[in-house]
C-alpha positions as a LaTeX table, in Angstrom:
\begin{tabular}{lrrr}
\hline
Residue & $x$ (\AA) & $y$ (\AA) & $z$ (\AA) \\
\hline
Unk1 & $-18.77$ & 167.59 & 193.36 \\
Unk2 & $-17.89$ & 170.79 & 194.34 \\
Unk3 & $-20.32$ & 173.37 & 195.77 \\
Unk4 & $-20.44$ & 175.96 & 192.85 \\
Unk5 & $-19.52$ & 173.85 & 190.03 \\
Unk6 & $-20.84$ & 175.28 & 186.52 \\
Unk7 & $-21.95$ & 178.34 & 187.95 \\
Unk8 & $-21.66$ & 181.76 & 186.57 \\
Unk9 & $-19.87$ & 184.32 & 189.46 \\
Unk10 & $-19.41$ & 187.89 & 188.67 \\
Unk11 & $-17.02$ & 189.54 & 190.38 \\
Unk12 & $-16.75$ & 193.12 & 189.91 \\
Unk13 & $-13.43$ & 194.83 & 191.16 \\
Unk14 & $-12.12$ & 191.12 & 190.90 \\
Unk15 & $-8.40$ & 192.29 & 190.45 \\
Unk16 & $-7.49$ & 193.31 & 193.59 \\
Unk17 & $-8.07$ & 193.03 & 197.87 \\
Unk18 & $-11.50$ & 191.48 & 198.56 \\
Unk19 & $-12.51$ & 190.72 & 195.26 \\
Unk20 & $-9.25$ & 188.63 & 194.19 \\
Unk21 & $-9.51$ & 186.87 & 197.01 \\
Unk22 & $-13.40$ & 186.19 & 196.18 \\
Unk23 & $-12.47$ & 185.26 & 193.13 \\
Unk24 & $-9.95$ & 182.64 & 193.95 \\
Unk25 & $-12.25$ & 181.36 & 196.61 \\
Unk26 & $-15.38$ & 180.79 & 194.04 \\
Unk27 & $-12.91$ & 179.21 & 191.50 \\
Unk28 & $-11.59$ & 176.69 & 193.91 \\
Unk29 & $-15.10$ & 175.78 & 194.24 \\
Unk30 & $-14.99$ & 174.92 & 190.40 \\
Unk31 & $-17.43$ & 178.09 & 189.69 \\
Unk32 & $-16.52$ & 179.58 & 186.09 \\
Unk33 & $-15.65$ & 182.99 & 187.68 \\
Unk34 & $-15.67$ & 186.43 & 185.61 \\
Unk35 & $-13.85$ & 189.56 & 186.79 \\
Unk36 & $-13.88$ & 193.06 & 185.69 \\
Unk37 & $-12.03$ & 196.42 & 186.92 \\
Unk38 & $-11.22$ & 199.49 & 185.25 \\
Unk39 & $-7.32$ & 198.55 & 184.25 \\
Unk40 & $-6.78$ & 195.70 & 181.77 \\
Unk41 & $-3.73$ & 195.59 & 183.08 \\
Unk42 & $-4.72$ & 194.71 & 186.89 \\
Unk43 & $-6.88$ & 191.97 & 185.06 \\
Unk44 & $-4.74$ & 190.36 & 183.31 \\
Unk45 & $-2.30$ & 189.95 & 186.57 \\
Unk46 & $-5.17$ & 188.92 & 188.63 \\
Unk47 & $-6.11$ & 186.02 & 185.88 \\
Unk48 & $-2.21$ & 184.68 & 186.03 \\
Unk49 & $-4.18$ & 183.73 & 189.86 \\
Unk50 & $-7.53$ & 182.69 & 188.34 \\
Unk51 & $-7.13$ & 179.76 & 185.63 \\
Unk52 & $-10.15$ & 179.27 & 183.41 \\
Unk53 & $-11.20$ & 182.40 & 184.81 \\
Unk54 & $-11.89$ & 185.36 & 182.44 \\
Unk55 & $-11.88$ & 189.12 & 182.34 \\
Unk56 & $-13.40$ & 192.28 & 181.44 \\
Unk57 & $-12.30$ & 195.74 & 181.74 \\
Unk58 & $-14.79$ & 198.01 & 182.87 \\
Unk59 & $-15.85$ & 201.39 & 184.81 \\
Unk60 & $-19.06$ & 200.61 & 186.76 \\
Unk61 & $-19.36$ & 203.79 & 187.80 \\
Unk62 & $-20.71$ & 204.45 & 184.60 \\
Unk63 & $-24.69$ & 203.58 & 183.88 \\
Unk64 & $-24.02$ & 202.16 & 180.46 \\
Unk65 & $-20.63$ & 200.65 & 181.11 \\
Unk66 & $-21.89$ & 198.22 & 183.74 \\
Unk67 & $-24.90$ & 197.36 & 181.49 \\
Unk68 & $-22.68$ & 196.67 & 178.62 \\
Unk69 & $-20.40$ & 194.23 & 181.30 \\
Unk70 & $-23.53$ & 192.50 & 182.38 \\
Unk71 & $-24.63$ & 191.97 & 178.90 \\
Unk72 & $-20.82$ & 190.68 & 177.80 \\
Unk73 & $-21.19$ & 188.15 & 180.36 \\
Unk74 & $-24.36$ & 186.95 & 179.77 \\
Unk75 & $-23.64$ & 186.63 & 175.88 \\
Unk76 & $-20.11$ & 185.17 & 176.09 \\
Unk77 & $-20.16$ & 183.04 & 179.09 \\
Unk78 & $-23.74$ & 182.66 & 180.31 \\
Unk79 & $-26.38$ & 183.72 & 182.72 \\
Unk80 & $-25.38$ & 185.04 & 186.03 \\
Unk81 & $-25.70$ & 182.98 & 188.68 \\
Unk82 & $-23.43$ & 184.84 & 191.73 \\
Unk83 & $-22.68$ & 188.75 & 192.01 \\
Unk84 & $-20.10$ & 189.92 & 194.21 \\
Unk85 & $-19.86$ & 193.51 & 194.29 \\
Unk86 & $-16.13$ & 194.83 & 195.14 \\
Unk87 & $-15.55$ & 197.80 & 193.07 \\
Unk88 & $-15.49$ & 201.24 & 193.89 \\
Unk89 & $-14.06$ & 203.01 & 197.09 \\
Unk90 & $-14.46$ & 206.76 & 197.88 \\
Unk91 & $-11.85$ & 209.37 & 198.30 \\
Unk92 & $-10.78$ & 210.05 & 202.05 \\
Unk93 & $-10.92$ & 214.09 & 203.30 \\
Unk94 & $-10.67$ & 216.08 & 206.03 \\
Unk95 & $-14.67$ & 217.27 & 206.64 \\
Unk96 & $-13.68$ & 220.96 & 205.59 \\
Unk97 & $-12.31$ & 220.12 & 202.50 \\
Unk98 & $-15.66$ & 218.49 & 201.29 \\
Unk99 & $-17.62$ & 220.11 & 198.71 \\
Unk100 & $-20.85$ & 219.24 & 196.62 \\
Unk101 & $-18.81$ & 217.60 & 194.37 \\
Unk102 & $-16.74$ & 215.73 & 196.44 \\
Unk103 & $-20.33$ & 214.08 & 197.99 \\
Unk104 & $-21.19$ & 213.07 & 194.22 \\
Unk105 & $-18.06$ & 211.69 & 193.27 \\
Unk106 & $-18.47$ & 209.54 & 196.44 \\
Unk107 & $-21.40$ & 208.37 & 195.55 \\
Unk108 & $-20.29$ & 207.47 & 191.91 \\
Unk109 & $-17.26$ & 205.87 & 193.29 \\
Unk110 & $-18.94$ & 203.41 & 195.53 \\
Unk111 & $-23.14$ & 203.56 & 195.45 \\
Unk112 & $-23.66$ & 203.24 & 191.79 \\
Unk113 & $-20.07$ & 201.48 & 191.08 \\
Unk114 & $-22.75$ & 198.76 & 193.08 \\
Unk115 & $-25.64$ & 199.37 & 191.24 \\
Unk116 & $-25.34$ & 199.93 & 188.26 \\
Unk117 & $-24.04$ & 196.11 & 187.82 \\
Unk118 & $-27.13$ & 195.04 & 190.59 \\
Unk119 & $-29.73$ & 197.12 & 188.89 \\
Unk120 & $-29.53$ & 194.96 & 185.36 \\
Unk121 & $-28.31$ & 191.09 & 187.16 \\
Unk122 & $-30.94$ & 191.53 & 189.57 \\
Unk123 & $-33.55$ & 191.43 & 187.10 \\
Unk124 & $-31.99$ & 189.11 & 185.22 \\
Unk125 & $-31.79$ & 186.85 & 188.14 \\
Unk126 & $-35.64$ & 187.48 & 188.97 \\
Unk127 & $-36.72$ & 185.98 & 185.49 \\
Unk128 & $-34.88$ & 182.88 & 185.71 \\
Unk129 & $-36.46$ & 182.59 & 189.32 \\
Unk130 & $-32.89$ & 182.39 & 191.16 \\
Unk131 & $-29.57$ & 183.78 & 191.38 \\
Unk132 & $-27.24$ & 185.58 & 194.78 \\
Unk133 & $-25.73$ & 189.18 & 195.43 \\
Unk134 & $-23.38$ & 189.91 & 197.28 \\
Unk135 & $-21.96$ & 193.32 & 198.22 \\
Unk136 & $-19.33$ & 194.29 & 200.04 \\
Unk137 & $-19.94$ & 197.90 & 201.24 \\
Unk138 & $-17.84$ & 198.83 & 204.73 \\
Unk139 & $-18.70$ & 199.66 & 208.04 \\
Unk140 & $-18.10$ & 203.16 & 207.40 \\
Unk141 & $-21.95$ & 203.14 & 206.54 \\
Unk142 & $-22.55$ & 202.41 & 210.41 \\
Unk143 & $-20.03$ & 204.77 & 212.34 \\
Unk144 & $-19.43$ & 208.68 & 210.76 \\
Unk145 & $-15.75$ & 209.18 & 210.69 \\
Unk146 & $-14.27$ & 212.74 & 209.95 \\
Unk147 & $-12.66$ & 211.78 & 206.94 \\
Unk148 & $-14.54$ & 209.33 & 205.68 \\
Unk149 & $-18.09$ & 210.99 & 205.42 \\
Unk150 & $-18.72$ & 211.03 & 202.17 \\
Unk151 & $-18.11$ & 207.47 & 201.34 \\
Unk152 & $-19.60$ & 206.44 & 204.63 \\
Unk153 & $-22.61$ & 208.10 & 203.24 \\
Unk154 & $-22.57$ & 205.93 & 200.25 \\
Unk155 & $-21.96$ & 202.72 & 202.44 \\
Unk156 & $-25.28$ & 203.62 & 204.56 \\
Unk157 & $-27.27$ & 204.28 & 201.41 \\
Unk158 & $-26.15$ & 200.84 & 199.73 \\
Unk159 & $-26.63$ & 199.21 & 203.15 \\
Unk160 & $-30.30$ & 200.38 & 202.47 \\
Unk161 & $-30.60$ & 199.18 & 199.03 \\
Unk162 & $-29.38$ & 195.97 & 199.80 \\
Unk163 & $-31.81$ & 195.38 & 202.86 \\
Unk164 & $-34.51$ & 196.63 & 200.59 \\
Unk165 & $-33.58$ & 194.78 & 197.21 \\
Unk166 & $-33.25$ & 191.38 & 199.71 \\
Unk167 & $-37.38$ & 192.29 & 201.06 \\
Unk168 & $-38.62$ & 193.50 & 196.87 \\
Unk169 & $-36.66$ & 190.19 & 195.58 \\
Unk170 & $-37.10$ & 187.39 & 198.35 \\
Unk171 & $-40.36$ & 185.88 & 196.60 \\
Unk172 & $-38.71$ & 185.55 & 192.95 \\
Unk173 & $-35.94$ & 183.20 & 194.22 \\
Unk174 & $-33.32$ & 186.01 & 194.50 \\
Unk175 & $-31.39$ & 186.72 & 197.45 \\
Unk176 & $-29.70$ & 190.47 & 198.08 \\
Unk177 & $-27.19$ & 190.37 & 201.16 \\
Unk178 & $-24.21$ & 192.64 & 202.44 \\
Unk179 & $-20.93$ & 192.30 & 204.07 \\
Unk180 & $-19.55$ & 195.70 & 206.16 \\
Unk181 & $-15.98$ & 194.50 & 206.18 \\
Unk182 & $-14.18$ & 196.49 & 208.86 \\
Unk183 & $-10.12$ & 197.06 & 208.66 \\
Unk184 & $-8.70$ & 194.57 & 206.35 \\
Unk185 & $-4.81$ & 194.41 & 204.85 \\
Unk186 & $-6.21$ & 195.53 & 201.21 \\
Unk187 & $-4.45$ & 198.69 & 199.29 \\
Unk188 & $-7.38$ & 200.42 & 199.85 \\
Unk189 & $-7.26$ & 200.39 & 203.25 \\
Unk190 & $-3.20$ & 201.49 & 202.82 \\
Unk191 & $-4.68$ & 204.48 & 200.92 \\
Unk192 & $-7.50$ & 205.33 & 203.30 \\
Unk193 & $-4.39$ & 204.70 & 206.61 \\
Unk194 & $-2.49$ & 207.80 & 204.75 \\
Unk195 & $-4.97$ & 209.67 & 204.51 \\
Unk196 & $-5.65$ & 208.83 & 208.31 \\
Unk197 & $-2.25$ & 209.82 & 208.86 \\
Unk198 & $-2.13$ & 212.97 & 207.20 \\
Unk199 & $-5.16$ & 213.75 & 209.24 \\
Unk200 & $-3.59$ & 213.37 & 212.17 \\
Unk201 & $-0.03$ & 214.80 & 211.62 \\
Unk202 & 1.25 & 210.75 & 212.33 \\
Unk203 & 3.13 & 208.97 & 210.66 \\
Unk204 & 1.90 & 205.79 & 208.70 \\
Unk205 & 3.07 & 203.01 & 210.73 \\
Unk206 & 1.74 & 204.92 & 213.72 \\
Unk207 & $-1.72$ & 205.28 & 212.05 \\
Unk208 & $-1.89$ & 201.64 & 211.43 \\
Unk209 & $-1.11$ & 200.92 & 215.02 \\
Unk210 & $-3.37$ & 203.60 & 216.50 \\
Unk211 & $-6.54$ & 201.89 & 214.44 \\
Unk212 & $-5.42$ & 198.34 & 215.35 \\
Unk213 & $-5.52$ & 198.95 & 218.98 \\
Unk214 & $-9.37$ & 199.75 & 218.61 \\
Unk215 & $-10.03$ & 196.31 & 217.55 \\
Unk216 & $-10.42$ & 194.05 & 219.63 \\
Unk217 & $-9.46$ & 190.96 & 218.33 \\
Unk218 & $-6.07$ & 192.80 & 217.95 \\
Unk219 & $-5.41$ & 193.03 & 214.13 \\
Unk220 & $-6.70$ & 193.63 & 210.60 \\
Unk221 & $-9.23$ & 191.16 & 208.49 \\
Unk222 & $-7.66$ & 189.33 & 205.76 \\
Unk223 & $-8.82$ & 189.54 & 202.61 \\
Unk224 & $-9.54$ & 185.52 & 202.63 \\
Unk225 & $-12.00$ & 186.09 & 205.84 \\
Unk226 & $-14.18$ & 188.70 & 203.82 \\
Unk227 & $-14.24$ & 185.80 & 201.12 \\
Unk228 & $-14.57$ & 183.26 & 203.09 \\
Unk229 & $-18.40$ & 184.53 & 204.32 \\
Unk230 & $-19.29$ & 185.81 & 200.68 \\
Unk231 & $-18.43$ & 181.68 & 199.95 \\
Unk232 & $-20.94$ & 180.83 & 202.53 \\
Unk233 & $-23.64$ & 183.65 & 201.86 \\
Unk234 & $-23.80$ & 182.67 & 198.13 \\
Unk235 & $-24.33$ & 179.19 & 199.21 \\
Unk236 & $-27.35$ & 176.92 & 199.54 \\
Unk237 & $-26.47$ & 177.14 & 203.02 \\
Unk238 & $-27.54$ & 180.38 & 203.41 \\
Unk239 & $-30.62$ & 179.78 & 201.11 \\
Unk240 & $-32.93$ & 181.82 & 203.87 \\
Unk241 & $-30.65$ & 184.62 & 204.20 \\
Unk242 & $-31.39$ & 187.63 & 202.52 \\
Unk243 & $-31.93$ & 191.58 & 203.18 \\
Unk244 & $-29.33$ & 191.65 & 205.89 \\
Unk245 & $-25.92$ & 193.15 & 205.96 \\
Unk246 & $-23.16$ & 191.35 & 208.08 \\
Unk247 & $-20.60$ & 193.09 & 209.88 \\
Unk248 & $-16.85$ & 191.90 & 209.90 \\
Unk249 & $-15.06$ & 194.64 & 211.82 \\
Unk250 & $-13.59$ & 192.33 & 214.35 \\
Unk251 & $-15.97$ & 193.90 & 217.07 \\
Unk252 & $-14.35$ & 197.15 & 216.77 \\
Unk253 & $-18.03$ & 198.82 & 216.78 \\
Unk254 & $-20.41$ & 196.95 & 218.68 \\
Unk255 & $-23.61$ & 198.58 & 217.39 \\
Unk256 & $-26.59$ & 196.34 & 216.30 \\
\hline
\end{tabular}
């Protein structure tokens, strides 16, 4: 038997980078996985990777979107059991191009693309007296970078919500954890290393190598790593683990 067989996982921005490769982990696992993203389209190639998974297209960033996901799941394949939050990432810019706006789309992008699907699963999850989240946020939330304070903003606030969702939730059965994924060879990080670039008057391949040196284990995360500890988190063998967030950054930023 395998570890998550018959269970319900979630997987919001399934399609693509972390989530996919969530996804595919949780399935081998024999879980009956559900993804959603915005595009049908990026579904529907990231299901030709998934068999017996299913789909639904989706913007989280929007209140009664995700509510209307959660409740499509619930009523066509059954309760919840796993929530891995992947969607959403924040707009790169240089600090003097950020404006009010700019801050609030951030936040959309990446704080309530997280929960707005948490707010209505968690809940969920607390009546039937069980159930997992995890989200993947991004270390940006622990080290301000020029061009990436916006969304790093939104990391440290879901950071919070997470810690504090895993202390209001731990005596229902529920368990709220994070993962702060550093560098990893998604196309988001592609995006963010242009914007890097453009930053810095450098070219792309030189931006890649110029972050890469800072780590010290000498290269990027793989999208299978990230998955590999959601695998575990979501697991009974992390049943008394909750609240915390869990860096993967490859010891680039050895803060505690």
């Amino acid at each position: 038997m395998k570890e998550f067989d018959g269970k319900i996982v979630l997987v919001t921005g399934g399609s693509k980078g972390i989530g996919l490769a969530c996804a595919q982990q949780f399935a081998a696992q024999g879980a009956r996985v559900v993804i959603s993203s915005r595009a049908q389209a990026n579904i529907d190639a990231a299901l030709k990777t998934l068999p017996g998974a299913v789909g639904f297209a989706a913007d989280v960033s929007d209140e009664a979107f995700a509510a209307a996901l959660v409740q499509r799941v619930v009523l066509e394949v059954g309760p919840i059991d796993v929530l891995v939050n992947s969607a959403g990432a924040a707009k790169r810019s240089p600090p003097q191009e950020l404006t009010p706006t700019f801050w609030r789309e951030a936040m959309n992008a990446k704080f309530f693309s997280t929960i707005n699907v948490v707010d209505p699963v968690v809940k969920l999850m607390a009546e039937r007296g069980q159930g997992v989240i995890v989200n993947i946020i991004g270390v940006g939330g622990k080290v301000a970078k020029p061009i990436h304070l916006a969304g790093g903003s939104a990391n440290a606030a879901l950071m919070l919500a997470t810690s504090g969702l895993g202390n209001a939730y731990a005596g229902t059965g529920v368990r709220v954890v994070g993962i702060n994924p550093g560098l990893t060879e998604t196309g988001r990080v592609a995006e963010g290393m242009a914007a890097d670039a453009a930053h810095a008057g450098i070219s792309m391949d030189a931006a890649i190598a110029r972050s890469v040196q800072k780590i010290p284990m000498g290269r990027m995360a793989k999208p299978e790593e990230i998955a590999d500890l959601a695998l575990f988190l979501a697991s009974d063998k992390a049943r008394y683990i909750t609240g915390t967030v869990i860096a993967m950054d490859g010891a680039e930023f050895p803060v505690i």
